[in-house]
Structure formats: structure tokens, C-alpha cells
DOKOLPA-506622 format. One line per 3 residues: for each residue x, y, z of N, C-alpha, C, O, CB. Coordinates in steps of 0.02 Angstrom, whole numbers, padded with zeros to 5 digits. Glycine has a CB too. Example, Ala and Ser with C-alpha at 12.3 -4.5 7.8 and 13.67 -1.06 7.14 Angstrom:
2
00660 -00284 00390 00615 -00225 00390 00660 -00165 00390 00712 -00166 00423 00565 -00224 00452 ~ 00642 -00112 00354 00684 -00053 00357 00645 00002 00394 00670 00057 00402 00704 -00030 00286
This chain:
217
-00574 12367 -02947 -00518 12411 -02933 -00536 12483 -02953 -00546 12491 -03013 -00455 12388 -02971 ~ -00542 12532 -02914 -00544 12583 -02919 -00489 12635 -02954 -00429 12639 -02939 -00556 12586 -02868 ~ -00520 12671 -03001 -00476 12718 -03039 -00508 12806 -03042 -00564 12832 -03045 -00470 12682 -03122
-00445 12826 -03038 -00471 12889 -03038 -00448 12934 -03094 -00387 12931 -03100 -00456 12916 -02977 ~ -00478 12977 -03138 -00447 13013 -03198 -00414 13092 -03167 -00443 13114 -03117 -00516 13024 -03262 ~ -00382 13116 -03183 -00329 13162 -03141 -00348 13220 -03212 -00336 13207 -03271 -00223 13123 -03125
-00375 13275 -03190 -00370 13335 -03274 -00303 13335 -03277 -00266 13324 -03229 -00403 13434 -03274 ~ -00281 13353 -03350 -00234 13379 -03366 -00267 13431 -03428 -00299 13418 -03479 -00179 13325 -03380 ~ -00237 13515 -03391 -00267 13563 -03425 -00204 13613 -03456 -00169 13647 -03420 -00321 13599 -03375
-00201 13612 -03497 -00141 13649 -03510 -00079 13682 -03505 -00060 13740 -03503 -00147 13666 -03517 ~ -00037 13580 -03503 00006 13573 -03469 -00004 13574 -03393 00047 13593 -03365 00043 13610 -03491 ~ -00049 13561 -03356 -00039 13582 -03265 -00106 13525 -03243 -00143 13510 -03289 -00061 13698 -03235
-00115 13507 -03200 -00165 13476 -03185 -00206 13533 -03144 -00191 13591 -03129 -00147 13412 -03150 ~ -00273 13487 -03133 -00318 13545 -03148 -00329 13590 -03073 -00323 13569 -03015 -00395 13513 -03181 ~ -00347 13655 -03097 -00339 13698 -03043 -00245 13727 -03062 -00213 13742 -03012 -00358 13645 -02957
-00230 13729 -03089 -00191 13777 -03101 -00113 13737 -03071 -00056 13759 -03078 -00221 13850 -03061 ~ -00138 13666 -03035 -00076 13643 -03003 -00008 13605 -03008 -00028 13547 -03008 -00094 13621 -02974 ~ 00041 13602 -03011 00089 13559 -03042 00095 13496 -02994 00129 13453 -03022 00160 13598 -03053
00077 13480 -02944 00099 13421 -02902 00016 13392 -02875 -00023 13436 -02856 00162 13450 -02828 ~ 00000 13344 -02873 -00050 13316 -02841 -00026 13257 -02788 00030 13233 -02794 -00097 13291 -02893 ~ -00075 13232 -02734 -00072 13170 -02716 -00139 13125 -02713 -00189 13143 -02682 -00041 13173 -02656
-00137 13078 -02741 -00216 13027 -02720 -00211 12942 -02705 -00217 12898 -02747 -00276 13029 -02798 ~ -00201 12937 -02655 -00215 12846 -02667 -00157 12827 -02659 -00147 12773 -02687 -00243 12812 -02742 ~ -00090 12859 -02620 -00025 12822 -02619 00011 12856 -02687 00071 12846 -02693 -00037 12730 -02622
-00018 12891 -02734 00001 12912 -02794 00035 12978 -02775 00014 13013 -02728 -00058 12917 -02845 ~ 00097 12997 -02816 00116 13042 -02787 00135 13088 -02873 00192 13081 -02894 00178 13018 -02724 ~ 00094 13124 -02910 00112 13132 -02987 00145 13225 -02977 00114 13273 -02954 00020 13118 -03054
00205 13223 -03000 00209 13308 -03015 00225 13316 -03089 00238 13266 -03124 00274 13351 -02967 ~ 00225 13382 -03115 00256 13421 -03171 00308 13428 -03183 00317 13477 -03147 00247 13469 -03175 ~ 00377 13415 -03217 00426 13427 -03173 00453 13512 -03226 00419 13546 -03265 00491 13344 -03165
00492 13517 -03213 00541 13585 -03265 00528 13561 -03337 00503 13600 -03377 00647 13589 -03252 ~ 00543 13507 -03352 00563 13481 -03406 00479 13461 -03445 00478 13424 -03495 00621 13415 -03385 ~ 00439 13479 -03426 00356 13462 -03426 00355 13393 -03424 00302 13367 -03440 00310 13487 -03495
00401 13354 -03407 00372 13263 -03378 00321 13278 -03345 00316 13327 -03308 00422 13209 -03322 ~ 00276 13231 -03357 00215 13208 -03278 00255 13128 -03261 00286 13087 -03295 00089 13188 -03310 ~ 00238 13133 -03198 00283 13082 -03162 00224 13069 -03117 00194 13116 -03091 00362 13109 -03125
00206 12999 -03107 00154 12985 -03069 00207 12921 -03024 00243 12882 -03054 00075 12961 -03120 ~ 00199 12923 -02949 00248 12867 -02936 00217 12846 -02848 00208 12887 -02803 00346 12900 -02945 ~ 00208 12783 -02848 00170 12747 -02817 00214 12694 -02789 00228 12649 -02829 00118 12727 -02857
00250 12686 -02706 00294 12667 -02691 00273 12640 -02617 00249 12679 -02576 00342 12712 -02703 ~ 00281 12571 -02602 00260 12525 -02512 00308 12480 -02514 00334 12445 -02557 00173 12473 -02498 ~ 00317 12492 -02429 00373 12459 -02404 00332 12376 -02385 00281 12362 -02354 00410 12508 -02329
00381 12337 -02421 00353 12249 -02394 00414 12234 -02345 00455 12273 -02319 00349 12172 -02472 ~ 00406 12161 -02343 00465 12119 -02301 00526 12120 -02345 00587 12125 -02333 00444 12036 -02285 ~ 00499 12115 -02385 00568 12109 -02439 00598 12147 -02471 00648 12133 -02504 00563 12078 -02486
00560 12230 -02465 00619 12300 -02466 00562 12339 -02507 00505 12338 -02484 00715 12289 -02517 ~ 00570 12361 -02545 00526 12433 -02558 00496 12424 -02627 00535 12417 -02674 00576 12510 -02558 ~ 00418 12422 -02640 00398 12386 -02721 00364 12462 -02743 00318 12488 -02711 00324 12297 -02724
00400 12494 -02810 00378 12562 -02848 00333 12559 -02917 00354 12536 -02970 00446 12601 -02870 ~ 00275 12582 -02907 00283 12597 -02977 00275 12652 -02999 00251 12696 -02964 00250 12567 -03011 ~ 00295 12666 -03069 00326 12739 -03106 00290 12722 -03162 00286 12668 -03191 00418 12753 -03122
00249 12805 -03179 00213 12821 -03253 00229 12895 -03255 00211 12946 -03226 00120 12805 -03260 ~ 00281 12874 -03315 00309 12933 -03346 00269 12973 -03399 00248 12927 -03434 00367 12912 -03376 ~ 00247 13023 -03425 00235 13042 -03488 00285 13102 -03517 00289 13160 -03497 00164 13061 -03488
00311 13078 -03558 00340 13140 -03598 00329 13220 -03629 00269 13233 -03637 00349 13117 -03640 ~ 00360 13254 -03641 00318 13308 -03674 00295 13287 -03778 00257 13312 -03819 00380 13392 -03660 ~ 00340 13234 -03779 00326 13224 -03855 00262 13164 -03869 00244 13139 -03923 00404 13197 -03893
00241 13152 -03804 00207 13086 -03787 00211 13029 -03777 00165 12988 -03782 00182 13074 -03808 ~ 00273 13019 -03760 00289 12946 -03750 00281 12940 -03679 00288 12985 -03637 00362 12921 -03774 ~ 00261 12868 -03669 00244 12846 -03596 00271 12779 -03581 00281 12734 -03622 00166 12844 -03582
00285 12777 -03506 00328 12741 -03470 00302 12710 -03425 00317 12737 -03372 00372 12772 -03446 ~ 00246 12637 -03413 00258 12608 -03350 00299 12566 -03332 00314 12516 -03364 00217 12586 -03333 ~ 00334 12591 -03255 00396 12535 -03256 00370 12516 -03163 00341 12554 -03125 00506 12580 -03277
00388 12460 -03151 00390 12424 -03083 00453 12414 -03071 00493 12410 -03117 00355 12358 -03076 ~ 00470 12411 -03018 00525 12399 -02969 00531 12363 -02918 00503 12393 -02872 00540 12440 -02946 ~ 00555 12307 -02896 00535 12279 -02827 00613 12256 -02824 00652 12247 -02870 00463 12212 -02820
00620 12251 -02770 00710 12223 -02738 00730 12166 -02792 00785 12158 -02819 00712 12175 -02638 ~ 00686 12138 -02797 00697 12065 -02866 00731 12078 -02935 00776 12046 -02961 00615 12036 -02900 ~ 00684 12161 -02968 00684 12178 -03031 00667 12237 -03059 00647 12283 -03024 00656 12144 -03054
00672 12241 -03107 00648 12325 -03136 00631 12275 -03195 00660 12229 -03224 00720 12411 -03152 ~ 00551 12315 -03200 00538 12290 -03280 00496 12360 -03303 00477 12405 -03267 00480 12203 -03290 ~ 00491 12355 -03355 00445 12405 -03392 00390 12369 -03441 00396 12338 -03493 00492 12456 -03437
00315 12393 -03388 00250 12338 -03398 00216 12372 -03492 00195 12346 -03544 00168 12356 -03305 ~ 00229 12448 -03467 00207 12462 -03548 00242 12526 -03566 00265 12563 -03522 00118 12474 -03561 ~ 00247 12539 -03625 00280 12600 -03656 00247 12588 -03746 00229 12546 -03787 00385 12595 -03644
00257 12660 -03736 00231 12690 -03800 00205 12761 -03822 00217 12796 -03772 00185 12657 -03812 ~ 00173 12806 -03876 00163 12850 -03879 00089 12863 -03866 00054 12824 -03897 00191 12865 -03924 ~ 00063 12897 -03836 -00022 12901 -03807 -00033 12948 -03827 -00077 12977 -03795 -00047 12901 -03734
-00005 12986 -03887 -00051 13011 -03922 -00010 13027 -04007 00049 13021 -04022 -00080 13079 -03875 ~ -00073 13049 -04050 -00041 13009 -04111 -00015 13068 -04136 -00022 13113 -04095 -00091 12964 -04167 ~ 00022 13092 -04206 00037 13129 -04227 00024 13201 -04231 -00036 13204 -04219 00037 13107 -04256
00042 13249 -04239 00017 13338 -04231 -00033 13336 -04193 -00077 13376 -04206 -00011 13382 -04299 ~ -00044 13281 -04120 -00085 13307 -04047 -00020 13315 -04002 00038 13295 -04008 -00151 13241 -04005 ~ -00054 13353 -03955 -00028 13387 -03895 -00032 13341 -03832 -00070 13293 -03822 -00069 13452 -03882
00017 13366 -03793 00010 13338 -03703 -00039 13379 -03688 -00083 13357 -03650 00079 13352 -03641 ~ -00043 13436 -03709 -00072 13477 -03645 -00143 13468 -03608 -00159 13484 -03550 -00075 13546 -03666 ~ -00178 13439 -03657 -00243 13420 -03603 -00264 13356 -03624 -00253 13330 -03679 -00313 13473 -03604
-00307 13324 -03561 -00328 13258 -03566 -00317 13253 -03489 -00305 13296 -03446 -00286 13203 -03621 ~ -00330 13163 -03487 -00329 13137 -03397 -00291 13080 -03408 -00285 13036 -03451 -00414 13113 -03351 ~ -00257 13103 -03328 -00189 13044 -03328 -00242 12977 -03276 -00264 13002 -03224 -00087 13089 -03268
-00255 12924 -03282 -00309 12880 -03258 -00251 12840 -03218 -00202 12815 -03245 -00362 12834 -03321 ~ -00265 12838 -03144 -00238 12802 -03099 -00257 12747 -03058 -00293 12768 -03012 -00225 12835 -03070 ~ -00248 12680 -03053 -00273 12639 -03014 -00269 12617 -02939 -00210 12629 -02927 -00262 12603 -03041
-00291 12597 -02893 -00278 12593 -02824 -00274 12513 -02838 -00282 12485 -02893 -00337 12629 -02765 ~ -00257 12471 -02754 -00250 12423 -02749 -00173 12415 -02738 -00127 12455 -02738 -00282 12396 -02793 ~ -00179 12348 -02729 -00104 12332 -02711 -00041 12338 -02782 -00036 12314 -02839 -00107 12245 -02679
-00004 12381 -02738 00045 12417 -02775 00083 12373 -02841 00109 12406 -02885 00099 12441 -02720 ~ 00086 12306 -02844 00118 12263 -02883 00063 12261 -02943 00078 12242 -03000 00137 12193 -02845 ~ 00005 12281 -02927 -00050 12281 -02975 -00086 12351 -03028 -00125 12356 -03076 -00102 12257 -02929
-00041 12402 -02979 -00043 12440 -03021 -00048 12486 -03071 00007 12479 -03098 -00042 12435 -03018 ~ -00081 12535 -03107 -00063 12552 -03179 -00081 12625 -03192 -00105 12662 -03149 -00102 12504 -03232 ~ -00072 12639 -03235 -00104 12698 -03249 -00080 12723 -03326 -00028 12705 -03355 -00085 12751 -03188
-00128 12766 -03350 -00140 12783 -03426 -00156 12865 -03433 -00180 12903 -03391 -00209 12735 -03458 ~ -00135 12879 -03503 -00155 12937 -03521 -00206 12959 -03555 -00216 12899 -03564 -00121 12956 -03541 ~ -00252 12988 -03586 -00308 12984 -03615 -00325 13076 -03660 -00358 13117 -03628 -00363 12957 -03545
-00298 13097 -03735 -00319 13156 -03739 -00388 13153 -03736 -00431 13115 -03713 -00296 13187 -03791 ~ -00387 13212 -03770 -00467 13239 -03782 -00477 13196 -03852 -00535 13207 -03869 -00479 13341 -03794 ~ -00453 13162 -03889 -00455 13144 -03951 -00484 13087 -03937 -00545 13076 -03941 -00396 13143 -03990
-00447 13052 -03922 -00452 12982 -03884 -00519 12982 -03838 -00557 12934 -03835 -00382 12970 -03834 ~ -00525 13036 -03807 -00585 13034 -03755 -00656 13008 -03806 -00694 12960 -03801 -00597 13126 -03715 ~ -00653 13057 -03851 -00706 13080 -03883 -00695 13006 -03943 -00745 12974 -03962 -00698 13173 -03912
-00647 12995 -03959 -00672 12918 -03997 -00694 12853 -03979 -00717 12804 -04008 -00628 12894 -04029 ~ -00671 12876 -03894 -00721 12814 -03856 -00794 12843 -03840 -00844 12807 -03835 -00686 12784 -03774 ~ -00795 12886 -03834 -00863 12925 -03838 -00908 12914 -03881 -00967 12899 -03870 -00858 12985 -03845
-00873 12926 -03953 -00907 12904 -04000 -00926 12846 -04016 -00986 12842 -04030 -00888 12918 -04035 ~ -00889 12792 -04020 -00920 12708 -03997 -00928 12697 -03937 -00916 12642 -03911 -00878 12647 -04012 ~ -00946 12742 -03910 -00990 12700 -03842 -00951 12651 -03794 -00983 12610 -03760 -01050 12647 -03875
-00867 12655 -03788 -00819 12615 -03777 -00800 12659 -03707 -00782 12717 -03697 -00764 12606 -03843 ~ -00813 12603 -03667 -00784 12602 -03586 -00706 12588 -03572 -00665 12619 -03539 -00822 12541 -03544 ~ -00703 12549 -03597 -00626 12512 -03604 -00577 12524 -03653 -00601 12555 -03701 -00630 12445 -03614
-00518 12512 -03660 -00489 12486 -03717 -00424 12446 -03670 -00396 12464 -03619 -00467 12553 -03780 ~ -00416 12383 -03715 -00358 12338 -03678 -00321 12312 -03737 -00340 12271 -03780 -00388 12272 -03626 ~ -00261 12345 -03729 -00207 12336 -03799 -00187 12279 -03780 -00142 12269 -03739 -00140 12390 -03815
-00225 12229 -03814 -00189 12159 -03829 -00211 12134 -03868 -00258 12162 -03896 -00185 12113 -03789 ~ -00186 12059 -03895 -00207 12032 -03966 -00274 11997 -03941 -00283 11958 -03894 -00146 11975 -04007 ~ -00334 12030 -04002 -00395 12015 -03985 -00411 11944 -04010 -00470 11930 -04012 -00438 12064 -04010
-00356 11888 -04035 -00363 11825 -04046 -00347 11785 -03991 -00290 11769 -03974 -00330 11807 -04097 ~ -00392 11773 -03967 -00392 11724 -03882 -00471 11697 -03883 -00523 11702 -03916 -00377 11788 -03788 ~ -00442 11663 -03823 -00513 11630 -03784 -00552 11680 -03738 -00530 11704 -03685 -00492 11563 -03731
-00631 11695 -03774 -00668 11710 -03707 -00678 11701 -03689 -00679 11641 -03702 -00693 11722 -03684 ~ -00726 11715 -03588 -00782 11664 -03578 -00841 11734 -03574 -00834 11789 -03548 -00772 11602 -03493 ~ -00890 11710 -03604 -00956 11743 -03609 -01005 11720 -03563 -01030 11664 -03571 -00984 11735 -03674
-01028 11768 -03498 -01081 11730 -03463 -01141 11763 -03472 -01137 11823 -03484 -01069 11722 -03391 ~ -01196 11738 -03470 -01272 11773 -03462 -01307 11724 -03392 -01301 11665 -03378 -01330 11761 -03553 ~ -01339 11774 -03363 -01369 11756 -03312 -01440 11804 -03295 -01436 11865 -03304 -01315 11756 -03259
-01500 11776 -03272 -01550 11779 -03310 -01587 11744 -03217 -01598 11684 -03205 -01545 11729 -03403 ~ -01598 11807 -03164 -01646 11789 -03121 -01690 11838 -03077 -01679 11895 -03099 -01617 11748 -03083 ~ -01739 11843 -03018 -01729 11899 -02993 -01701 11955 -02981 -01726 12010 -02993 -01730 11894 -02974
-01643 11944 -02955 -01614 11995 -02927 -01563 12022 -02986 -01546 12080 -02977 -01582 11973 -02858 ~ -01545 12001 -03022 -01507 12023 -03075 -01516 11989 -03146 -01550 11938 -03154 -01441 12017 -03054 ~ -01477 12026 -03205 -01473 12002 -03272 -01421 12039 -03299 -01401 12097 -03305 -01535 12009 -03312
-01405 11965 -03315 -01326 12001 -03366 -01329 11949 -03417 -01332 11888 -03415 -01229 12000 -03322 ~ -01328 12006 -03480 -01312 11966 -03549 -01235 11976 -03565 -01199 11997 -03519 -01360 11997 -03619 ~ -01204 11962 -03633 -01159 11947 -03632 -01142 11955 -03724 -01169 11904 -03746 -01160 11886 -03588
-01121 11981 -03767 -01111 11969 -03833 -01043 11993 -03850 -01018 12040 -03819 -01162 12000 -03872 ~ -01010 11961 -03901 -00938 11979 -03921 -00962 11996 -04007 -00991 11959 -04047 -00870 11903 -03905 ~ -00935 12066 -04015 -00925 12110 -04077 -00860 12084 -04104 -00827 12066 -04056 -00922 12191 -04062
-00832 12075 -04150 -00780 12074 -04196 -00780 12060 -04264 -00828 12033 -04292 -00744 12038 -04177 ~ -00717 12083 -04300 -00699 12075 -04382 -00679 12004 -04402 -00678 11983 -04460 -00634 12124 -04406 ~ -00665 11971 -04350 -00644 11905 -04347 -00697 11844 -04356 -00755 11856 -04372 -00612 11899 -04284
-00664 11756 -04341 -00703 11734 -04348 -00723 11698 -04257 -00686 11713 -04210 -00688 11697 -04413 ~ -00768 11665 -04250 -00790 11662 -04189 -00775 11558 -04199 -00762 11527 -04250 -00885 11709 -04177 ~ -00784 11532 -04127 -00787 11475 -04138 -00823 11453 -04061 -00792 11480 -04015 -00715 11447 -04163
-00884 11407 -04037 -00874 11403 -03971 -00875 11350 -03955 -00914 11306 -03974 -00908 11433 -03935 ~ -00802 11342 -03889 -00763 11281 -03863 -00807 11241 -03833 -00817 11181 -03843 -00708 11294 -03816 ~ -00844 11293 -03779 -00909 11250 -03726 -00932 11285 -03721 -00921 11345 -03730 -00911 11217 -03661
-01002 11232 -03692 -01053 11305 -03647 -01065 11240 -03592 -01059 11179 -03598 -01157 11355 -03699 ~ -01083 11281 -03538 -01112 11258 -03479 -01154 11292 -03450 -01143 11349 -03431 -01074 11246 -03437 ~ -01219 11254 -03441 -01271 11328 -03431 -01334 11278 -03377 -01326 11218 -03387 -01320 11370 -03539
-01365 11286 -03347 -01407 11264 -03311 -01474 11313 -03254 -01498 11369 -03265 -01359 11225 -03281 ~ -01489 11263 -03190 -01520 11322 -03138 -01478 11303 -03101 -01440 11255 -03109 -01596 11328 -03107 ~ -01486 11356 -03032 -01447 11366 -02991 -01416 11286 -02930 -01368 11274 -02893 -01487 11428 -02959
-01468 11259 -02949 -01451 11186 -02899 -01420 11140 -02951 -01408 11081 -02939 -01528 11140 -02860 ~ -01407 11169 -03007 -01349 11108 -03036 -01292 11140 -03044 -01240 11109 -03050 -01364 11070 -03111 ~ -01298 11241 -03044 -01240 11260 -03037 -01193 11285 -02962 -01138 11310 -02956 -01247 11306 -03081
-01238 11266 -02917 -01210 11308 -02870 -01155 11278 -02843 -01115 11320 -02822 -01253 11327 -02820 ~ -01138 11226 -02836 -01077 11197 -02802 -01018 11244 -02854 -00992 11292 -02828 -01073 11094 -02809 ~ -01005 11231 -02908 -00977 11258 -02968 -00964 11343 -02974 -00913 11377 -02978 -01026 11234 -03021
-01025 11355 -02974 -01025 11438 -02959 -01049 11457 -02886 -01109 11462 -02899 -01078 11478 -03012 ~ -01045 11467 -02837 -01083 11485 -02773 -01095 11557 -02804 -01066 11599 -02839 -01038 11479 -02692 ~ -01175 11541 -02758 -01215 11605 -02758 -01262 11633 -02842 -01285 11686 -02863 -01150 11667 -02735
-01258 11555 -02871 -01265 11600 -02949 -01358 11601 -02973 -01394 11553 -02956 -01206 11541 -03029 ~ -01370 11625 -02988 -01432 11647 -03022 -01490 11593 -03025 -01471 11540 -03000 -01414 11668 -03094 ~ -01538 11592 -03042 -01584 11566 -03073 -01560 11510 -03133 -01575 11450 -03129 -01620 11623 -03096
-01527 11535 -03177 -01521 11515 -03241 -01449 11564 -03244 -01443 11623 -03228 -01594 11530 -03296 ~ -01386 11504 -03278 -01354 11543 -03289 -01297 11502 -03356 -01283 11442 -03350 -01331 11568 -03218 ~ -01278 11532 -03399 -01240 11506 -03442 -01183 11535 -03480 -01192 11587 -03512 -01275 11487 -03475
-01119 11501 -03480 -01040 11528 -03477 -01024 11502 -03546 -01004 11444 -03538 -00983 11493 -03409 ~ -01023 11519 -03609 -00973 11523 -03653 -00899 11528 -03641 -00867 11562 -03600 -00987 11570 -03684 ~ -00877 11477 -03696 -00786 11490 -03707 -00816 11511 -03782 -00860 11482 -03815 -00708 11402 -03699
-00783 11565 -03796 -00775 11567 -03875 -00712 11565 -03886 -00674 11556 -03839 -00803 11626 -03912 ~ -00693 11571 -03940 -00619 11577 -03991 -00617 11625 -04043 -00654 11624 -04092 -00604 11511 -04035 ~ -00559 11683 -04026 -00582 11707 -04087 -00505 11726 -04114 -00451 11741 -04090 -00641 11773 -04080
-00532 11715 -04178 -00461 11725 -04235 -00471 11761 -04289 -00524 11781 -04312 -00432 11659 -04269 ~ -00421 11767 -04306 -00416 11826 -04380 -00462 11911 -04364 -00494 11946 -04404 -00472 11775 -04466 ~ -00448 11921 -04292 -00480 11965 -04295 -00420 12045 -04282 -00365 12043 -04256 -00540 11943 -04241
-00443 12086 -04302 -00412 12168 -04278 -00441 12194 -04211 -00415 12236 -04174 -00434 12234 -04338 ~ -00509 12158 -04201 -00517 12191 -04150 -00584 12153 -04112 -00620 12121 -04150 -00522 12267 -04173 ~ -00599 12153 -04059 -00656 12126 -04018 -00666 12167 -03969 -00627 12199 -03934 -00648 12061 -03992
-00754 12162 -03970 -00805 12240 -03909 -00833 12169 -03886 -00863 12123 -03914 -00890 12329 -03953 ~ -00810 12180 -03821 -00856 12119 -03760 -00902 12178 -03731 -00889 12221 -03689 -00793 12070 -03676 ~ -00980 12158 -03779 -01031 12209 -03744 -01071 12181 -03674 -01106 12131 -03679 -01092 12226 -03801
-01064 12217 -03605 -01068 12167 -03555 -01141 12199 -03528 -01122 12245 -03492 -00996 12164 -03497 ~ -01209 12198 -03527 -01250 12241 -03490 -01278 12192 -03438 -01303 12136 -03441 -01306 12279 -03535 ~ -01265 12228 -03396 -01306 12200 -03296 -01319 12253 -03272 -01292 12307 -03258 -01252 12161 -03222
-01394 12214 -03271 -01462 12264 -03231 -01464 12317 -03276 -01439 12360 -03240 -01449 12300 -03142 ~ -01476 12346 -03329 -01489 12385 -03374 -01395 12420 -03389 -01380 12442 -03445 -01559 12441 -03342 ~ -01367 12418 -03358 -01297 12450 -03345 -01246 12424 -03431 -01258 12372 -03460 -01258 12404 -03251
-01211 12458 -03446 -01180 12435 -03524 -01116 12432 -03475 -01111 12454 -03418 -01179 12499 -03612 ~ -01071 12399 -03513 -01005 12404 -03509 -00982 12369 -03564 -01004 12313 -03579 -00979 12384 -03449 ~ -00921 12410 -03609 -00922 12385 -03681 -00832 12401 -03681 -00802 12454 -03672 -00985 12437 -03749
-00810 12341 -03692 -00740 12330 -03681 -00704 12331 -03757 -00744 12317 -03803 -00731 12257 -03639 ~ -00656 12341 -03772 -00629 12350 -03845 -00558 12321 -03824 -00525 12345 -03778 -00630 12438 -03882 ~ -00532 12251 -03876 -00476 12231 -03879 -00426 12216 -03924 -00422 12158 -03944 -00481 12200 -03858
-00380 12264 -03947 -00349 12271 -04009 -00282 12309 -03986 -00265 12336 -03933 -00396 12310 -04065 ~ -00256 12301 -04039 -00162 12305 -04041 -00177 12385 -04107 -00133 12424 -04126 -00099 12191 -04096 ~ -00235 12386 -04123 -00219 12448 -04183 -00246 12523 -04156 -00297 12539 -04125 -00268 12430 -04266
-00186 12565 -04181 -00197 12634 -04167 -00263 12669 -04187 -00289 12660 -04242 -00146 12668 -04195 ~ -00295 12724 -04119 -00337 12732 -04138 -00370 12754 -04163 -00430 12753 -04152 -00345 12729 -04127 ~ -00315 12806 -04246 -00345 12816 -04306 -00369 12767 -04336 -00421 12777 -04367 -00310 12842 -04345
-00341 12701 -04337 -00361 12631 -04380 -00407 12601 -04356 -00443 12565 -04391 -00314 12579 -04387 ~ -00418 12610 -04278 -00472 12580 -04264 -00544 12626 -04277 -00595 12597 -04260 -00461 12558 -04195 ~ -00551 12685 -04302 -00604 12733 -04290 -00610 12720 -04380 -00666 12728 -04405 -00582 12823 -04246
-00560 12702 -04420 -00591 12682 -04483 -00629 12626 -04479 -00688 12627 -04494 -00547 12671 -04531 ~ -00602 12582 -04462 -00620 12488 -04448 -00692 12468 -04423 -00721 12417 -04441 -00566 12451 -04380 ~ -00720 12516 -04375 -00767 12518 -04321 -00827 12562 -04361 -00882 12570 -04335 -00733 12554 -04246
-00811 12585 -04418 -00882 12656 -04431 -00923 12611 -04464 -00978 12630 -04485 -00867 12740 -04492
């Protein structure tokens, strides 16, 4: 799913502008300095919206709408104490409209995923089940490791070559093998993912990210 980061430069998005459009996204400035990002398709069954509000004090608003319901998917403050709205990127997703999302990101925040090397962050409780795959052939390689404060446990593995996995996985590797882990008692978990030399390093935690930039040094 494709996302796109939108400047936000002091107070205005960038280039000096108060209204943008990208991707079905329709975000303006309003009087009141809201950013209002709102993403709205007509189905069979009447008209499905979604709305990302940000405040001037920082509070943020995703809410969906479809003829069925109004819910509100996330809310909260996106940025922490004595920081500002005024600059950072409002991050927007494409795809089908029920799917959704979009986030705010200062310069604070930028730069503390910067600083750990963090692609992601996904606010949820980092005590769940993973699955960890590594795959290991010609044409590609992907390893697979989970970072955390927690403890680890693993449910299965299933790992083989490609003619005992392919019915199972189509199309899969040389050699390929899928971890379930478990992890508990943790604050936080980095699913470090690298394919074909490429990193991608995911971070999953419920703690703000002054607490997490202590937790992590």
C-alpha cells in the first residue's frame, strides 16, 4: 500500500499552500488551523468517508463513516508536550477507502526514528504472536529477527525446500522457514526484516516516544 508524506511547514503545507489534493485525498488548513485530510467513494450501499483531523493543540482524529456506522479508528495527541503543529508530514495511504489511514509525524518524532533506524512504528500491544520467515535462494534472501525487552517463546517452525513447501507456500524459495514466536512481558518489539540487502525495521509498542527513546538507548 502506497503512502505518501505531505510537508507541513509552518503551519501551511509545503510551498506556501493551505489546501492540497493526492490519491482521492482531499486535506485543507482551515481558519481555525485544523488540517483536515478527507477521503470519500461512492459504493452500492451509499457513500464510505474517511476523516484525519489534526488539531492546533495536537490532538488527532481518525474517524470512518459508511451508511452502517461512524467509528473513530484512532485518536490521540501526536505530539508530546511544549512541541508544535507547525512542521512535520501528515503520511497518507491509498487503496481502498475502508482501509485507509493516515498519521502525523514532527520533526521530533522524525528524527527518533532516525535515530534507531525505525521504519515503522505500530501502536499496539507488543505481547502477541509472530510469524518470523527467512528464506534463503537465488533470486532472493530474507532473514528475519525479533528485538524486544520481553520474553520470547517459539510455538512452531516449519521450514524445508521448495518441493515440500510449495503446495503450502506457492512460488517459495529454495529453502524456506516460518517461525510463530510468542512474546510477553514485553514494552516493546523491532521485527528487523532485511530482503536482498534492503532493512525494514518495524517497532511495536503502546509507550510514548519519550519512554521509548529511554528504553531503546
Amino acid at each position: 500500500m502506497h503512502i505518501k508524506e505531505i510537508e507541513l511547514r509552518n503551519g501551511l503545507f509545503f510551498n506556501a499552500q493551505k489546501s492540497i489534493v493526492w490519491n482521492g485525498w482531499q486535506c485543507q488548513i482551515d481558519s481555525k488551523g485544523n488540517v483536515v485530510c478527507i477521503c470519500e467513494r461512492g459504493y452500492k450501499d451509499g457513500k464510505h468517508t474517511v476523516t484525519y483531523t489534526v488539531y492546533p493543540d495536537g490532538y488527532a482524529e481518525l474517524e470512518r463513516t459508511t451508511p452502517k456506522a461512524k467509528e473513530i479508528l484512532k485518536s490521540g495527541y501526536v505530539i508530546g508536550a511544549n512541541e508544535t503543529l507547525d512542521s512535520g508530514v501528515i503520511g497518507l495511504s491509498g487503496g481502498n477507502v475502508d482501509e485507509r489511514f493516515a498519521y502525523f509525524r514532527n520533526a521530533s518524532f522524525r528524527k527518533f526514528m532516525g535515530d534507531f533506524c525505525l521504519d515503522y512504528l505500530k501502536r499496539k500491544d507488543p505481547n502477541m504472536n509472530y510469524i518470523i520467515r527467512n528464506i534463503a535462494d537465488t533470486g532472493q534472501r530474507v532473514t528475519t529477527e525479533i528485538v524486544t525487552d520481553g520474553k520470547t517463546e517459539v510455538i512452531s517452525v516449519s521450514s524445508g525446500m521448495t518441493e515440500t513447501l510449495q503446495i503450502m507456500y506457492p512460488g517459495a524459495g529454495c529453502f524456506e522457514e516460518y517461525k510463530e514466536i510468542k512474546v510477553t512481558d514485553a514494552s516493546y518489539v523491532i521485527v528487523k526484516e532485511v530482503r536482498n540487502g534492503k532493512h525494514k525495521n518495524t517497532l511495536y509498542s503502546m509507550q510514548e516516544v519519550r519512554e521509548l527513546r529511554r528504553i531503546l538507548k
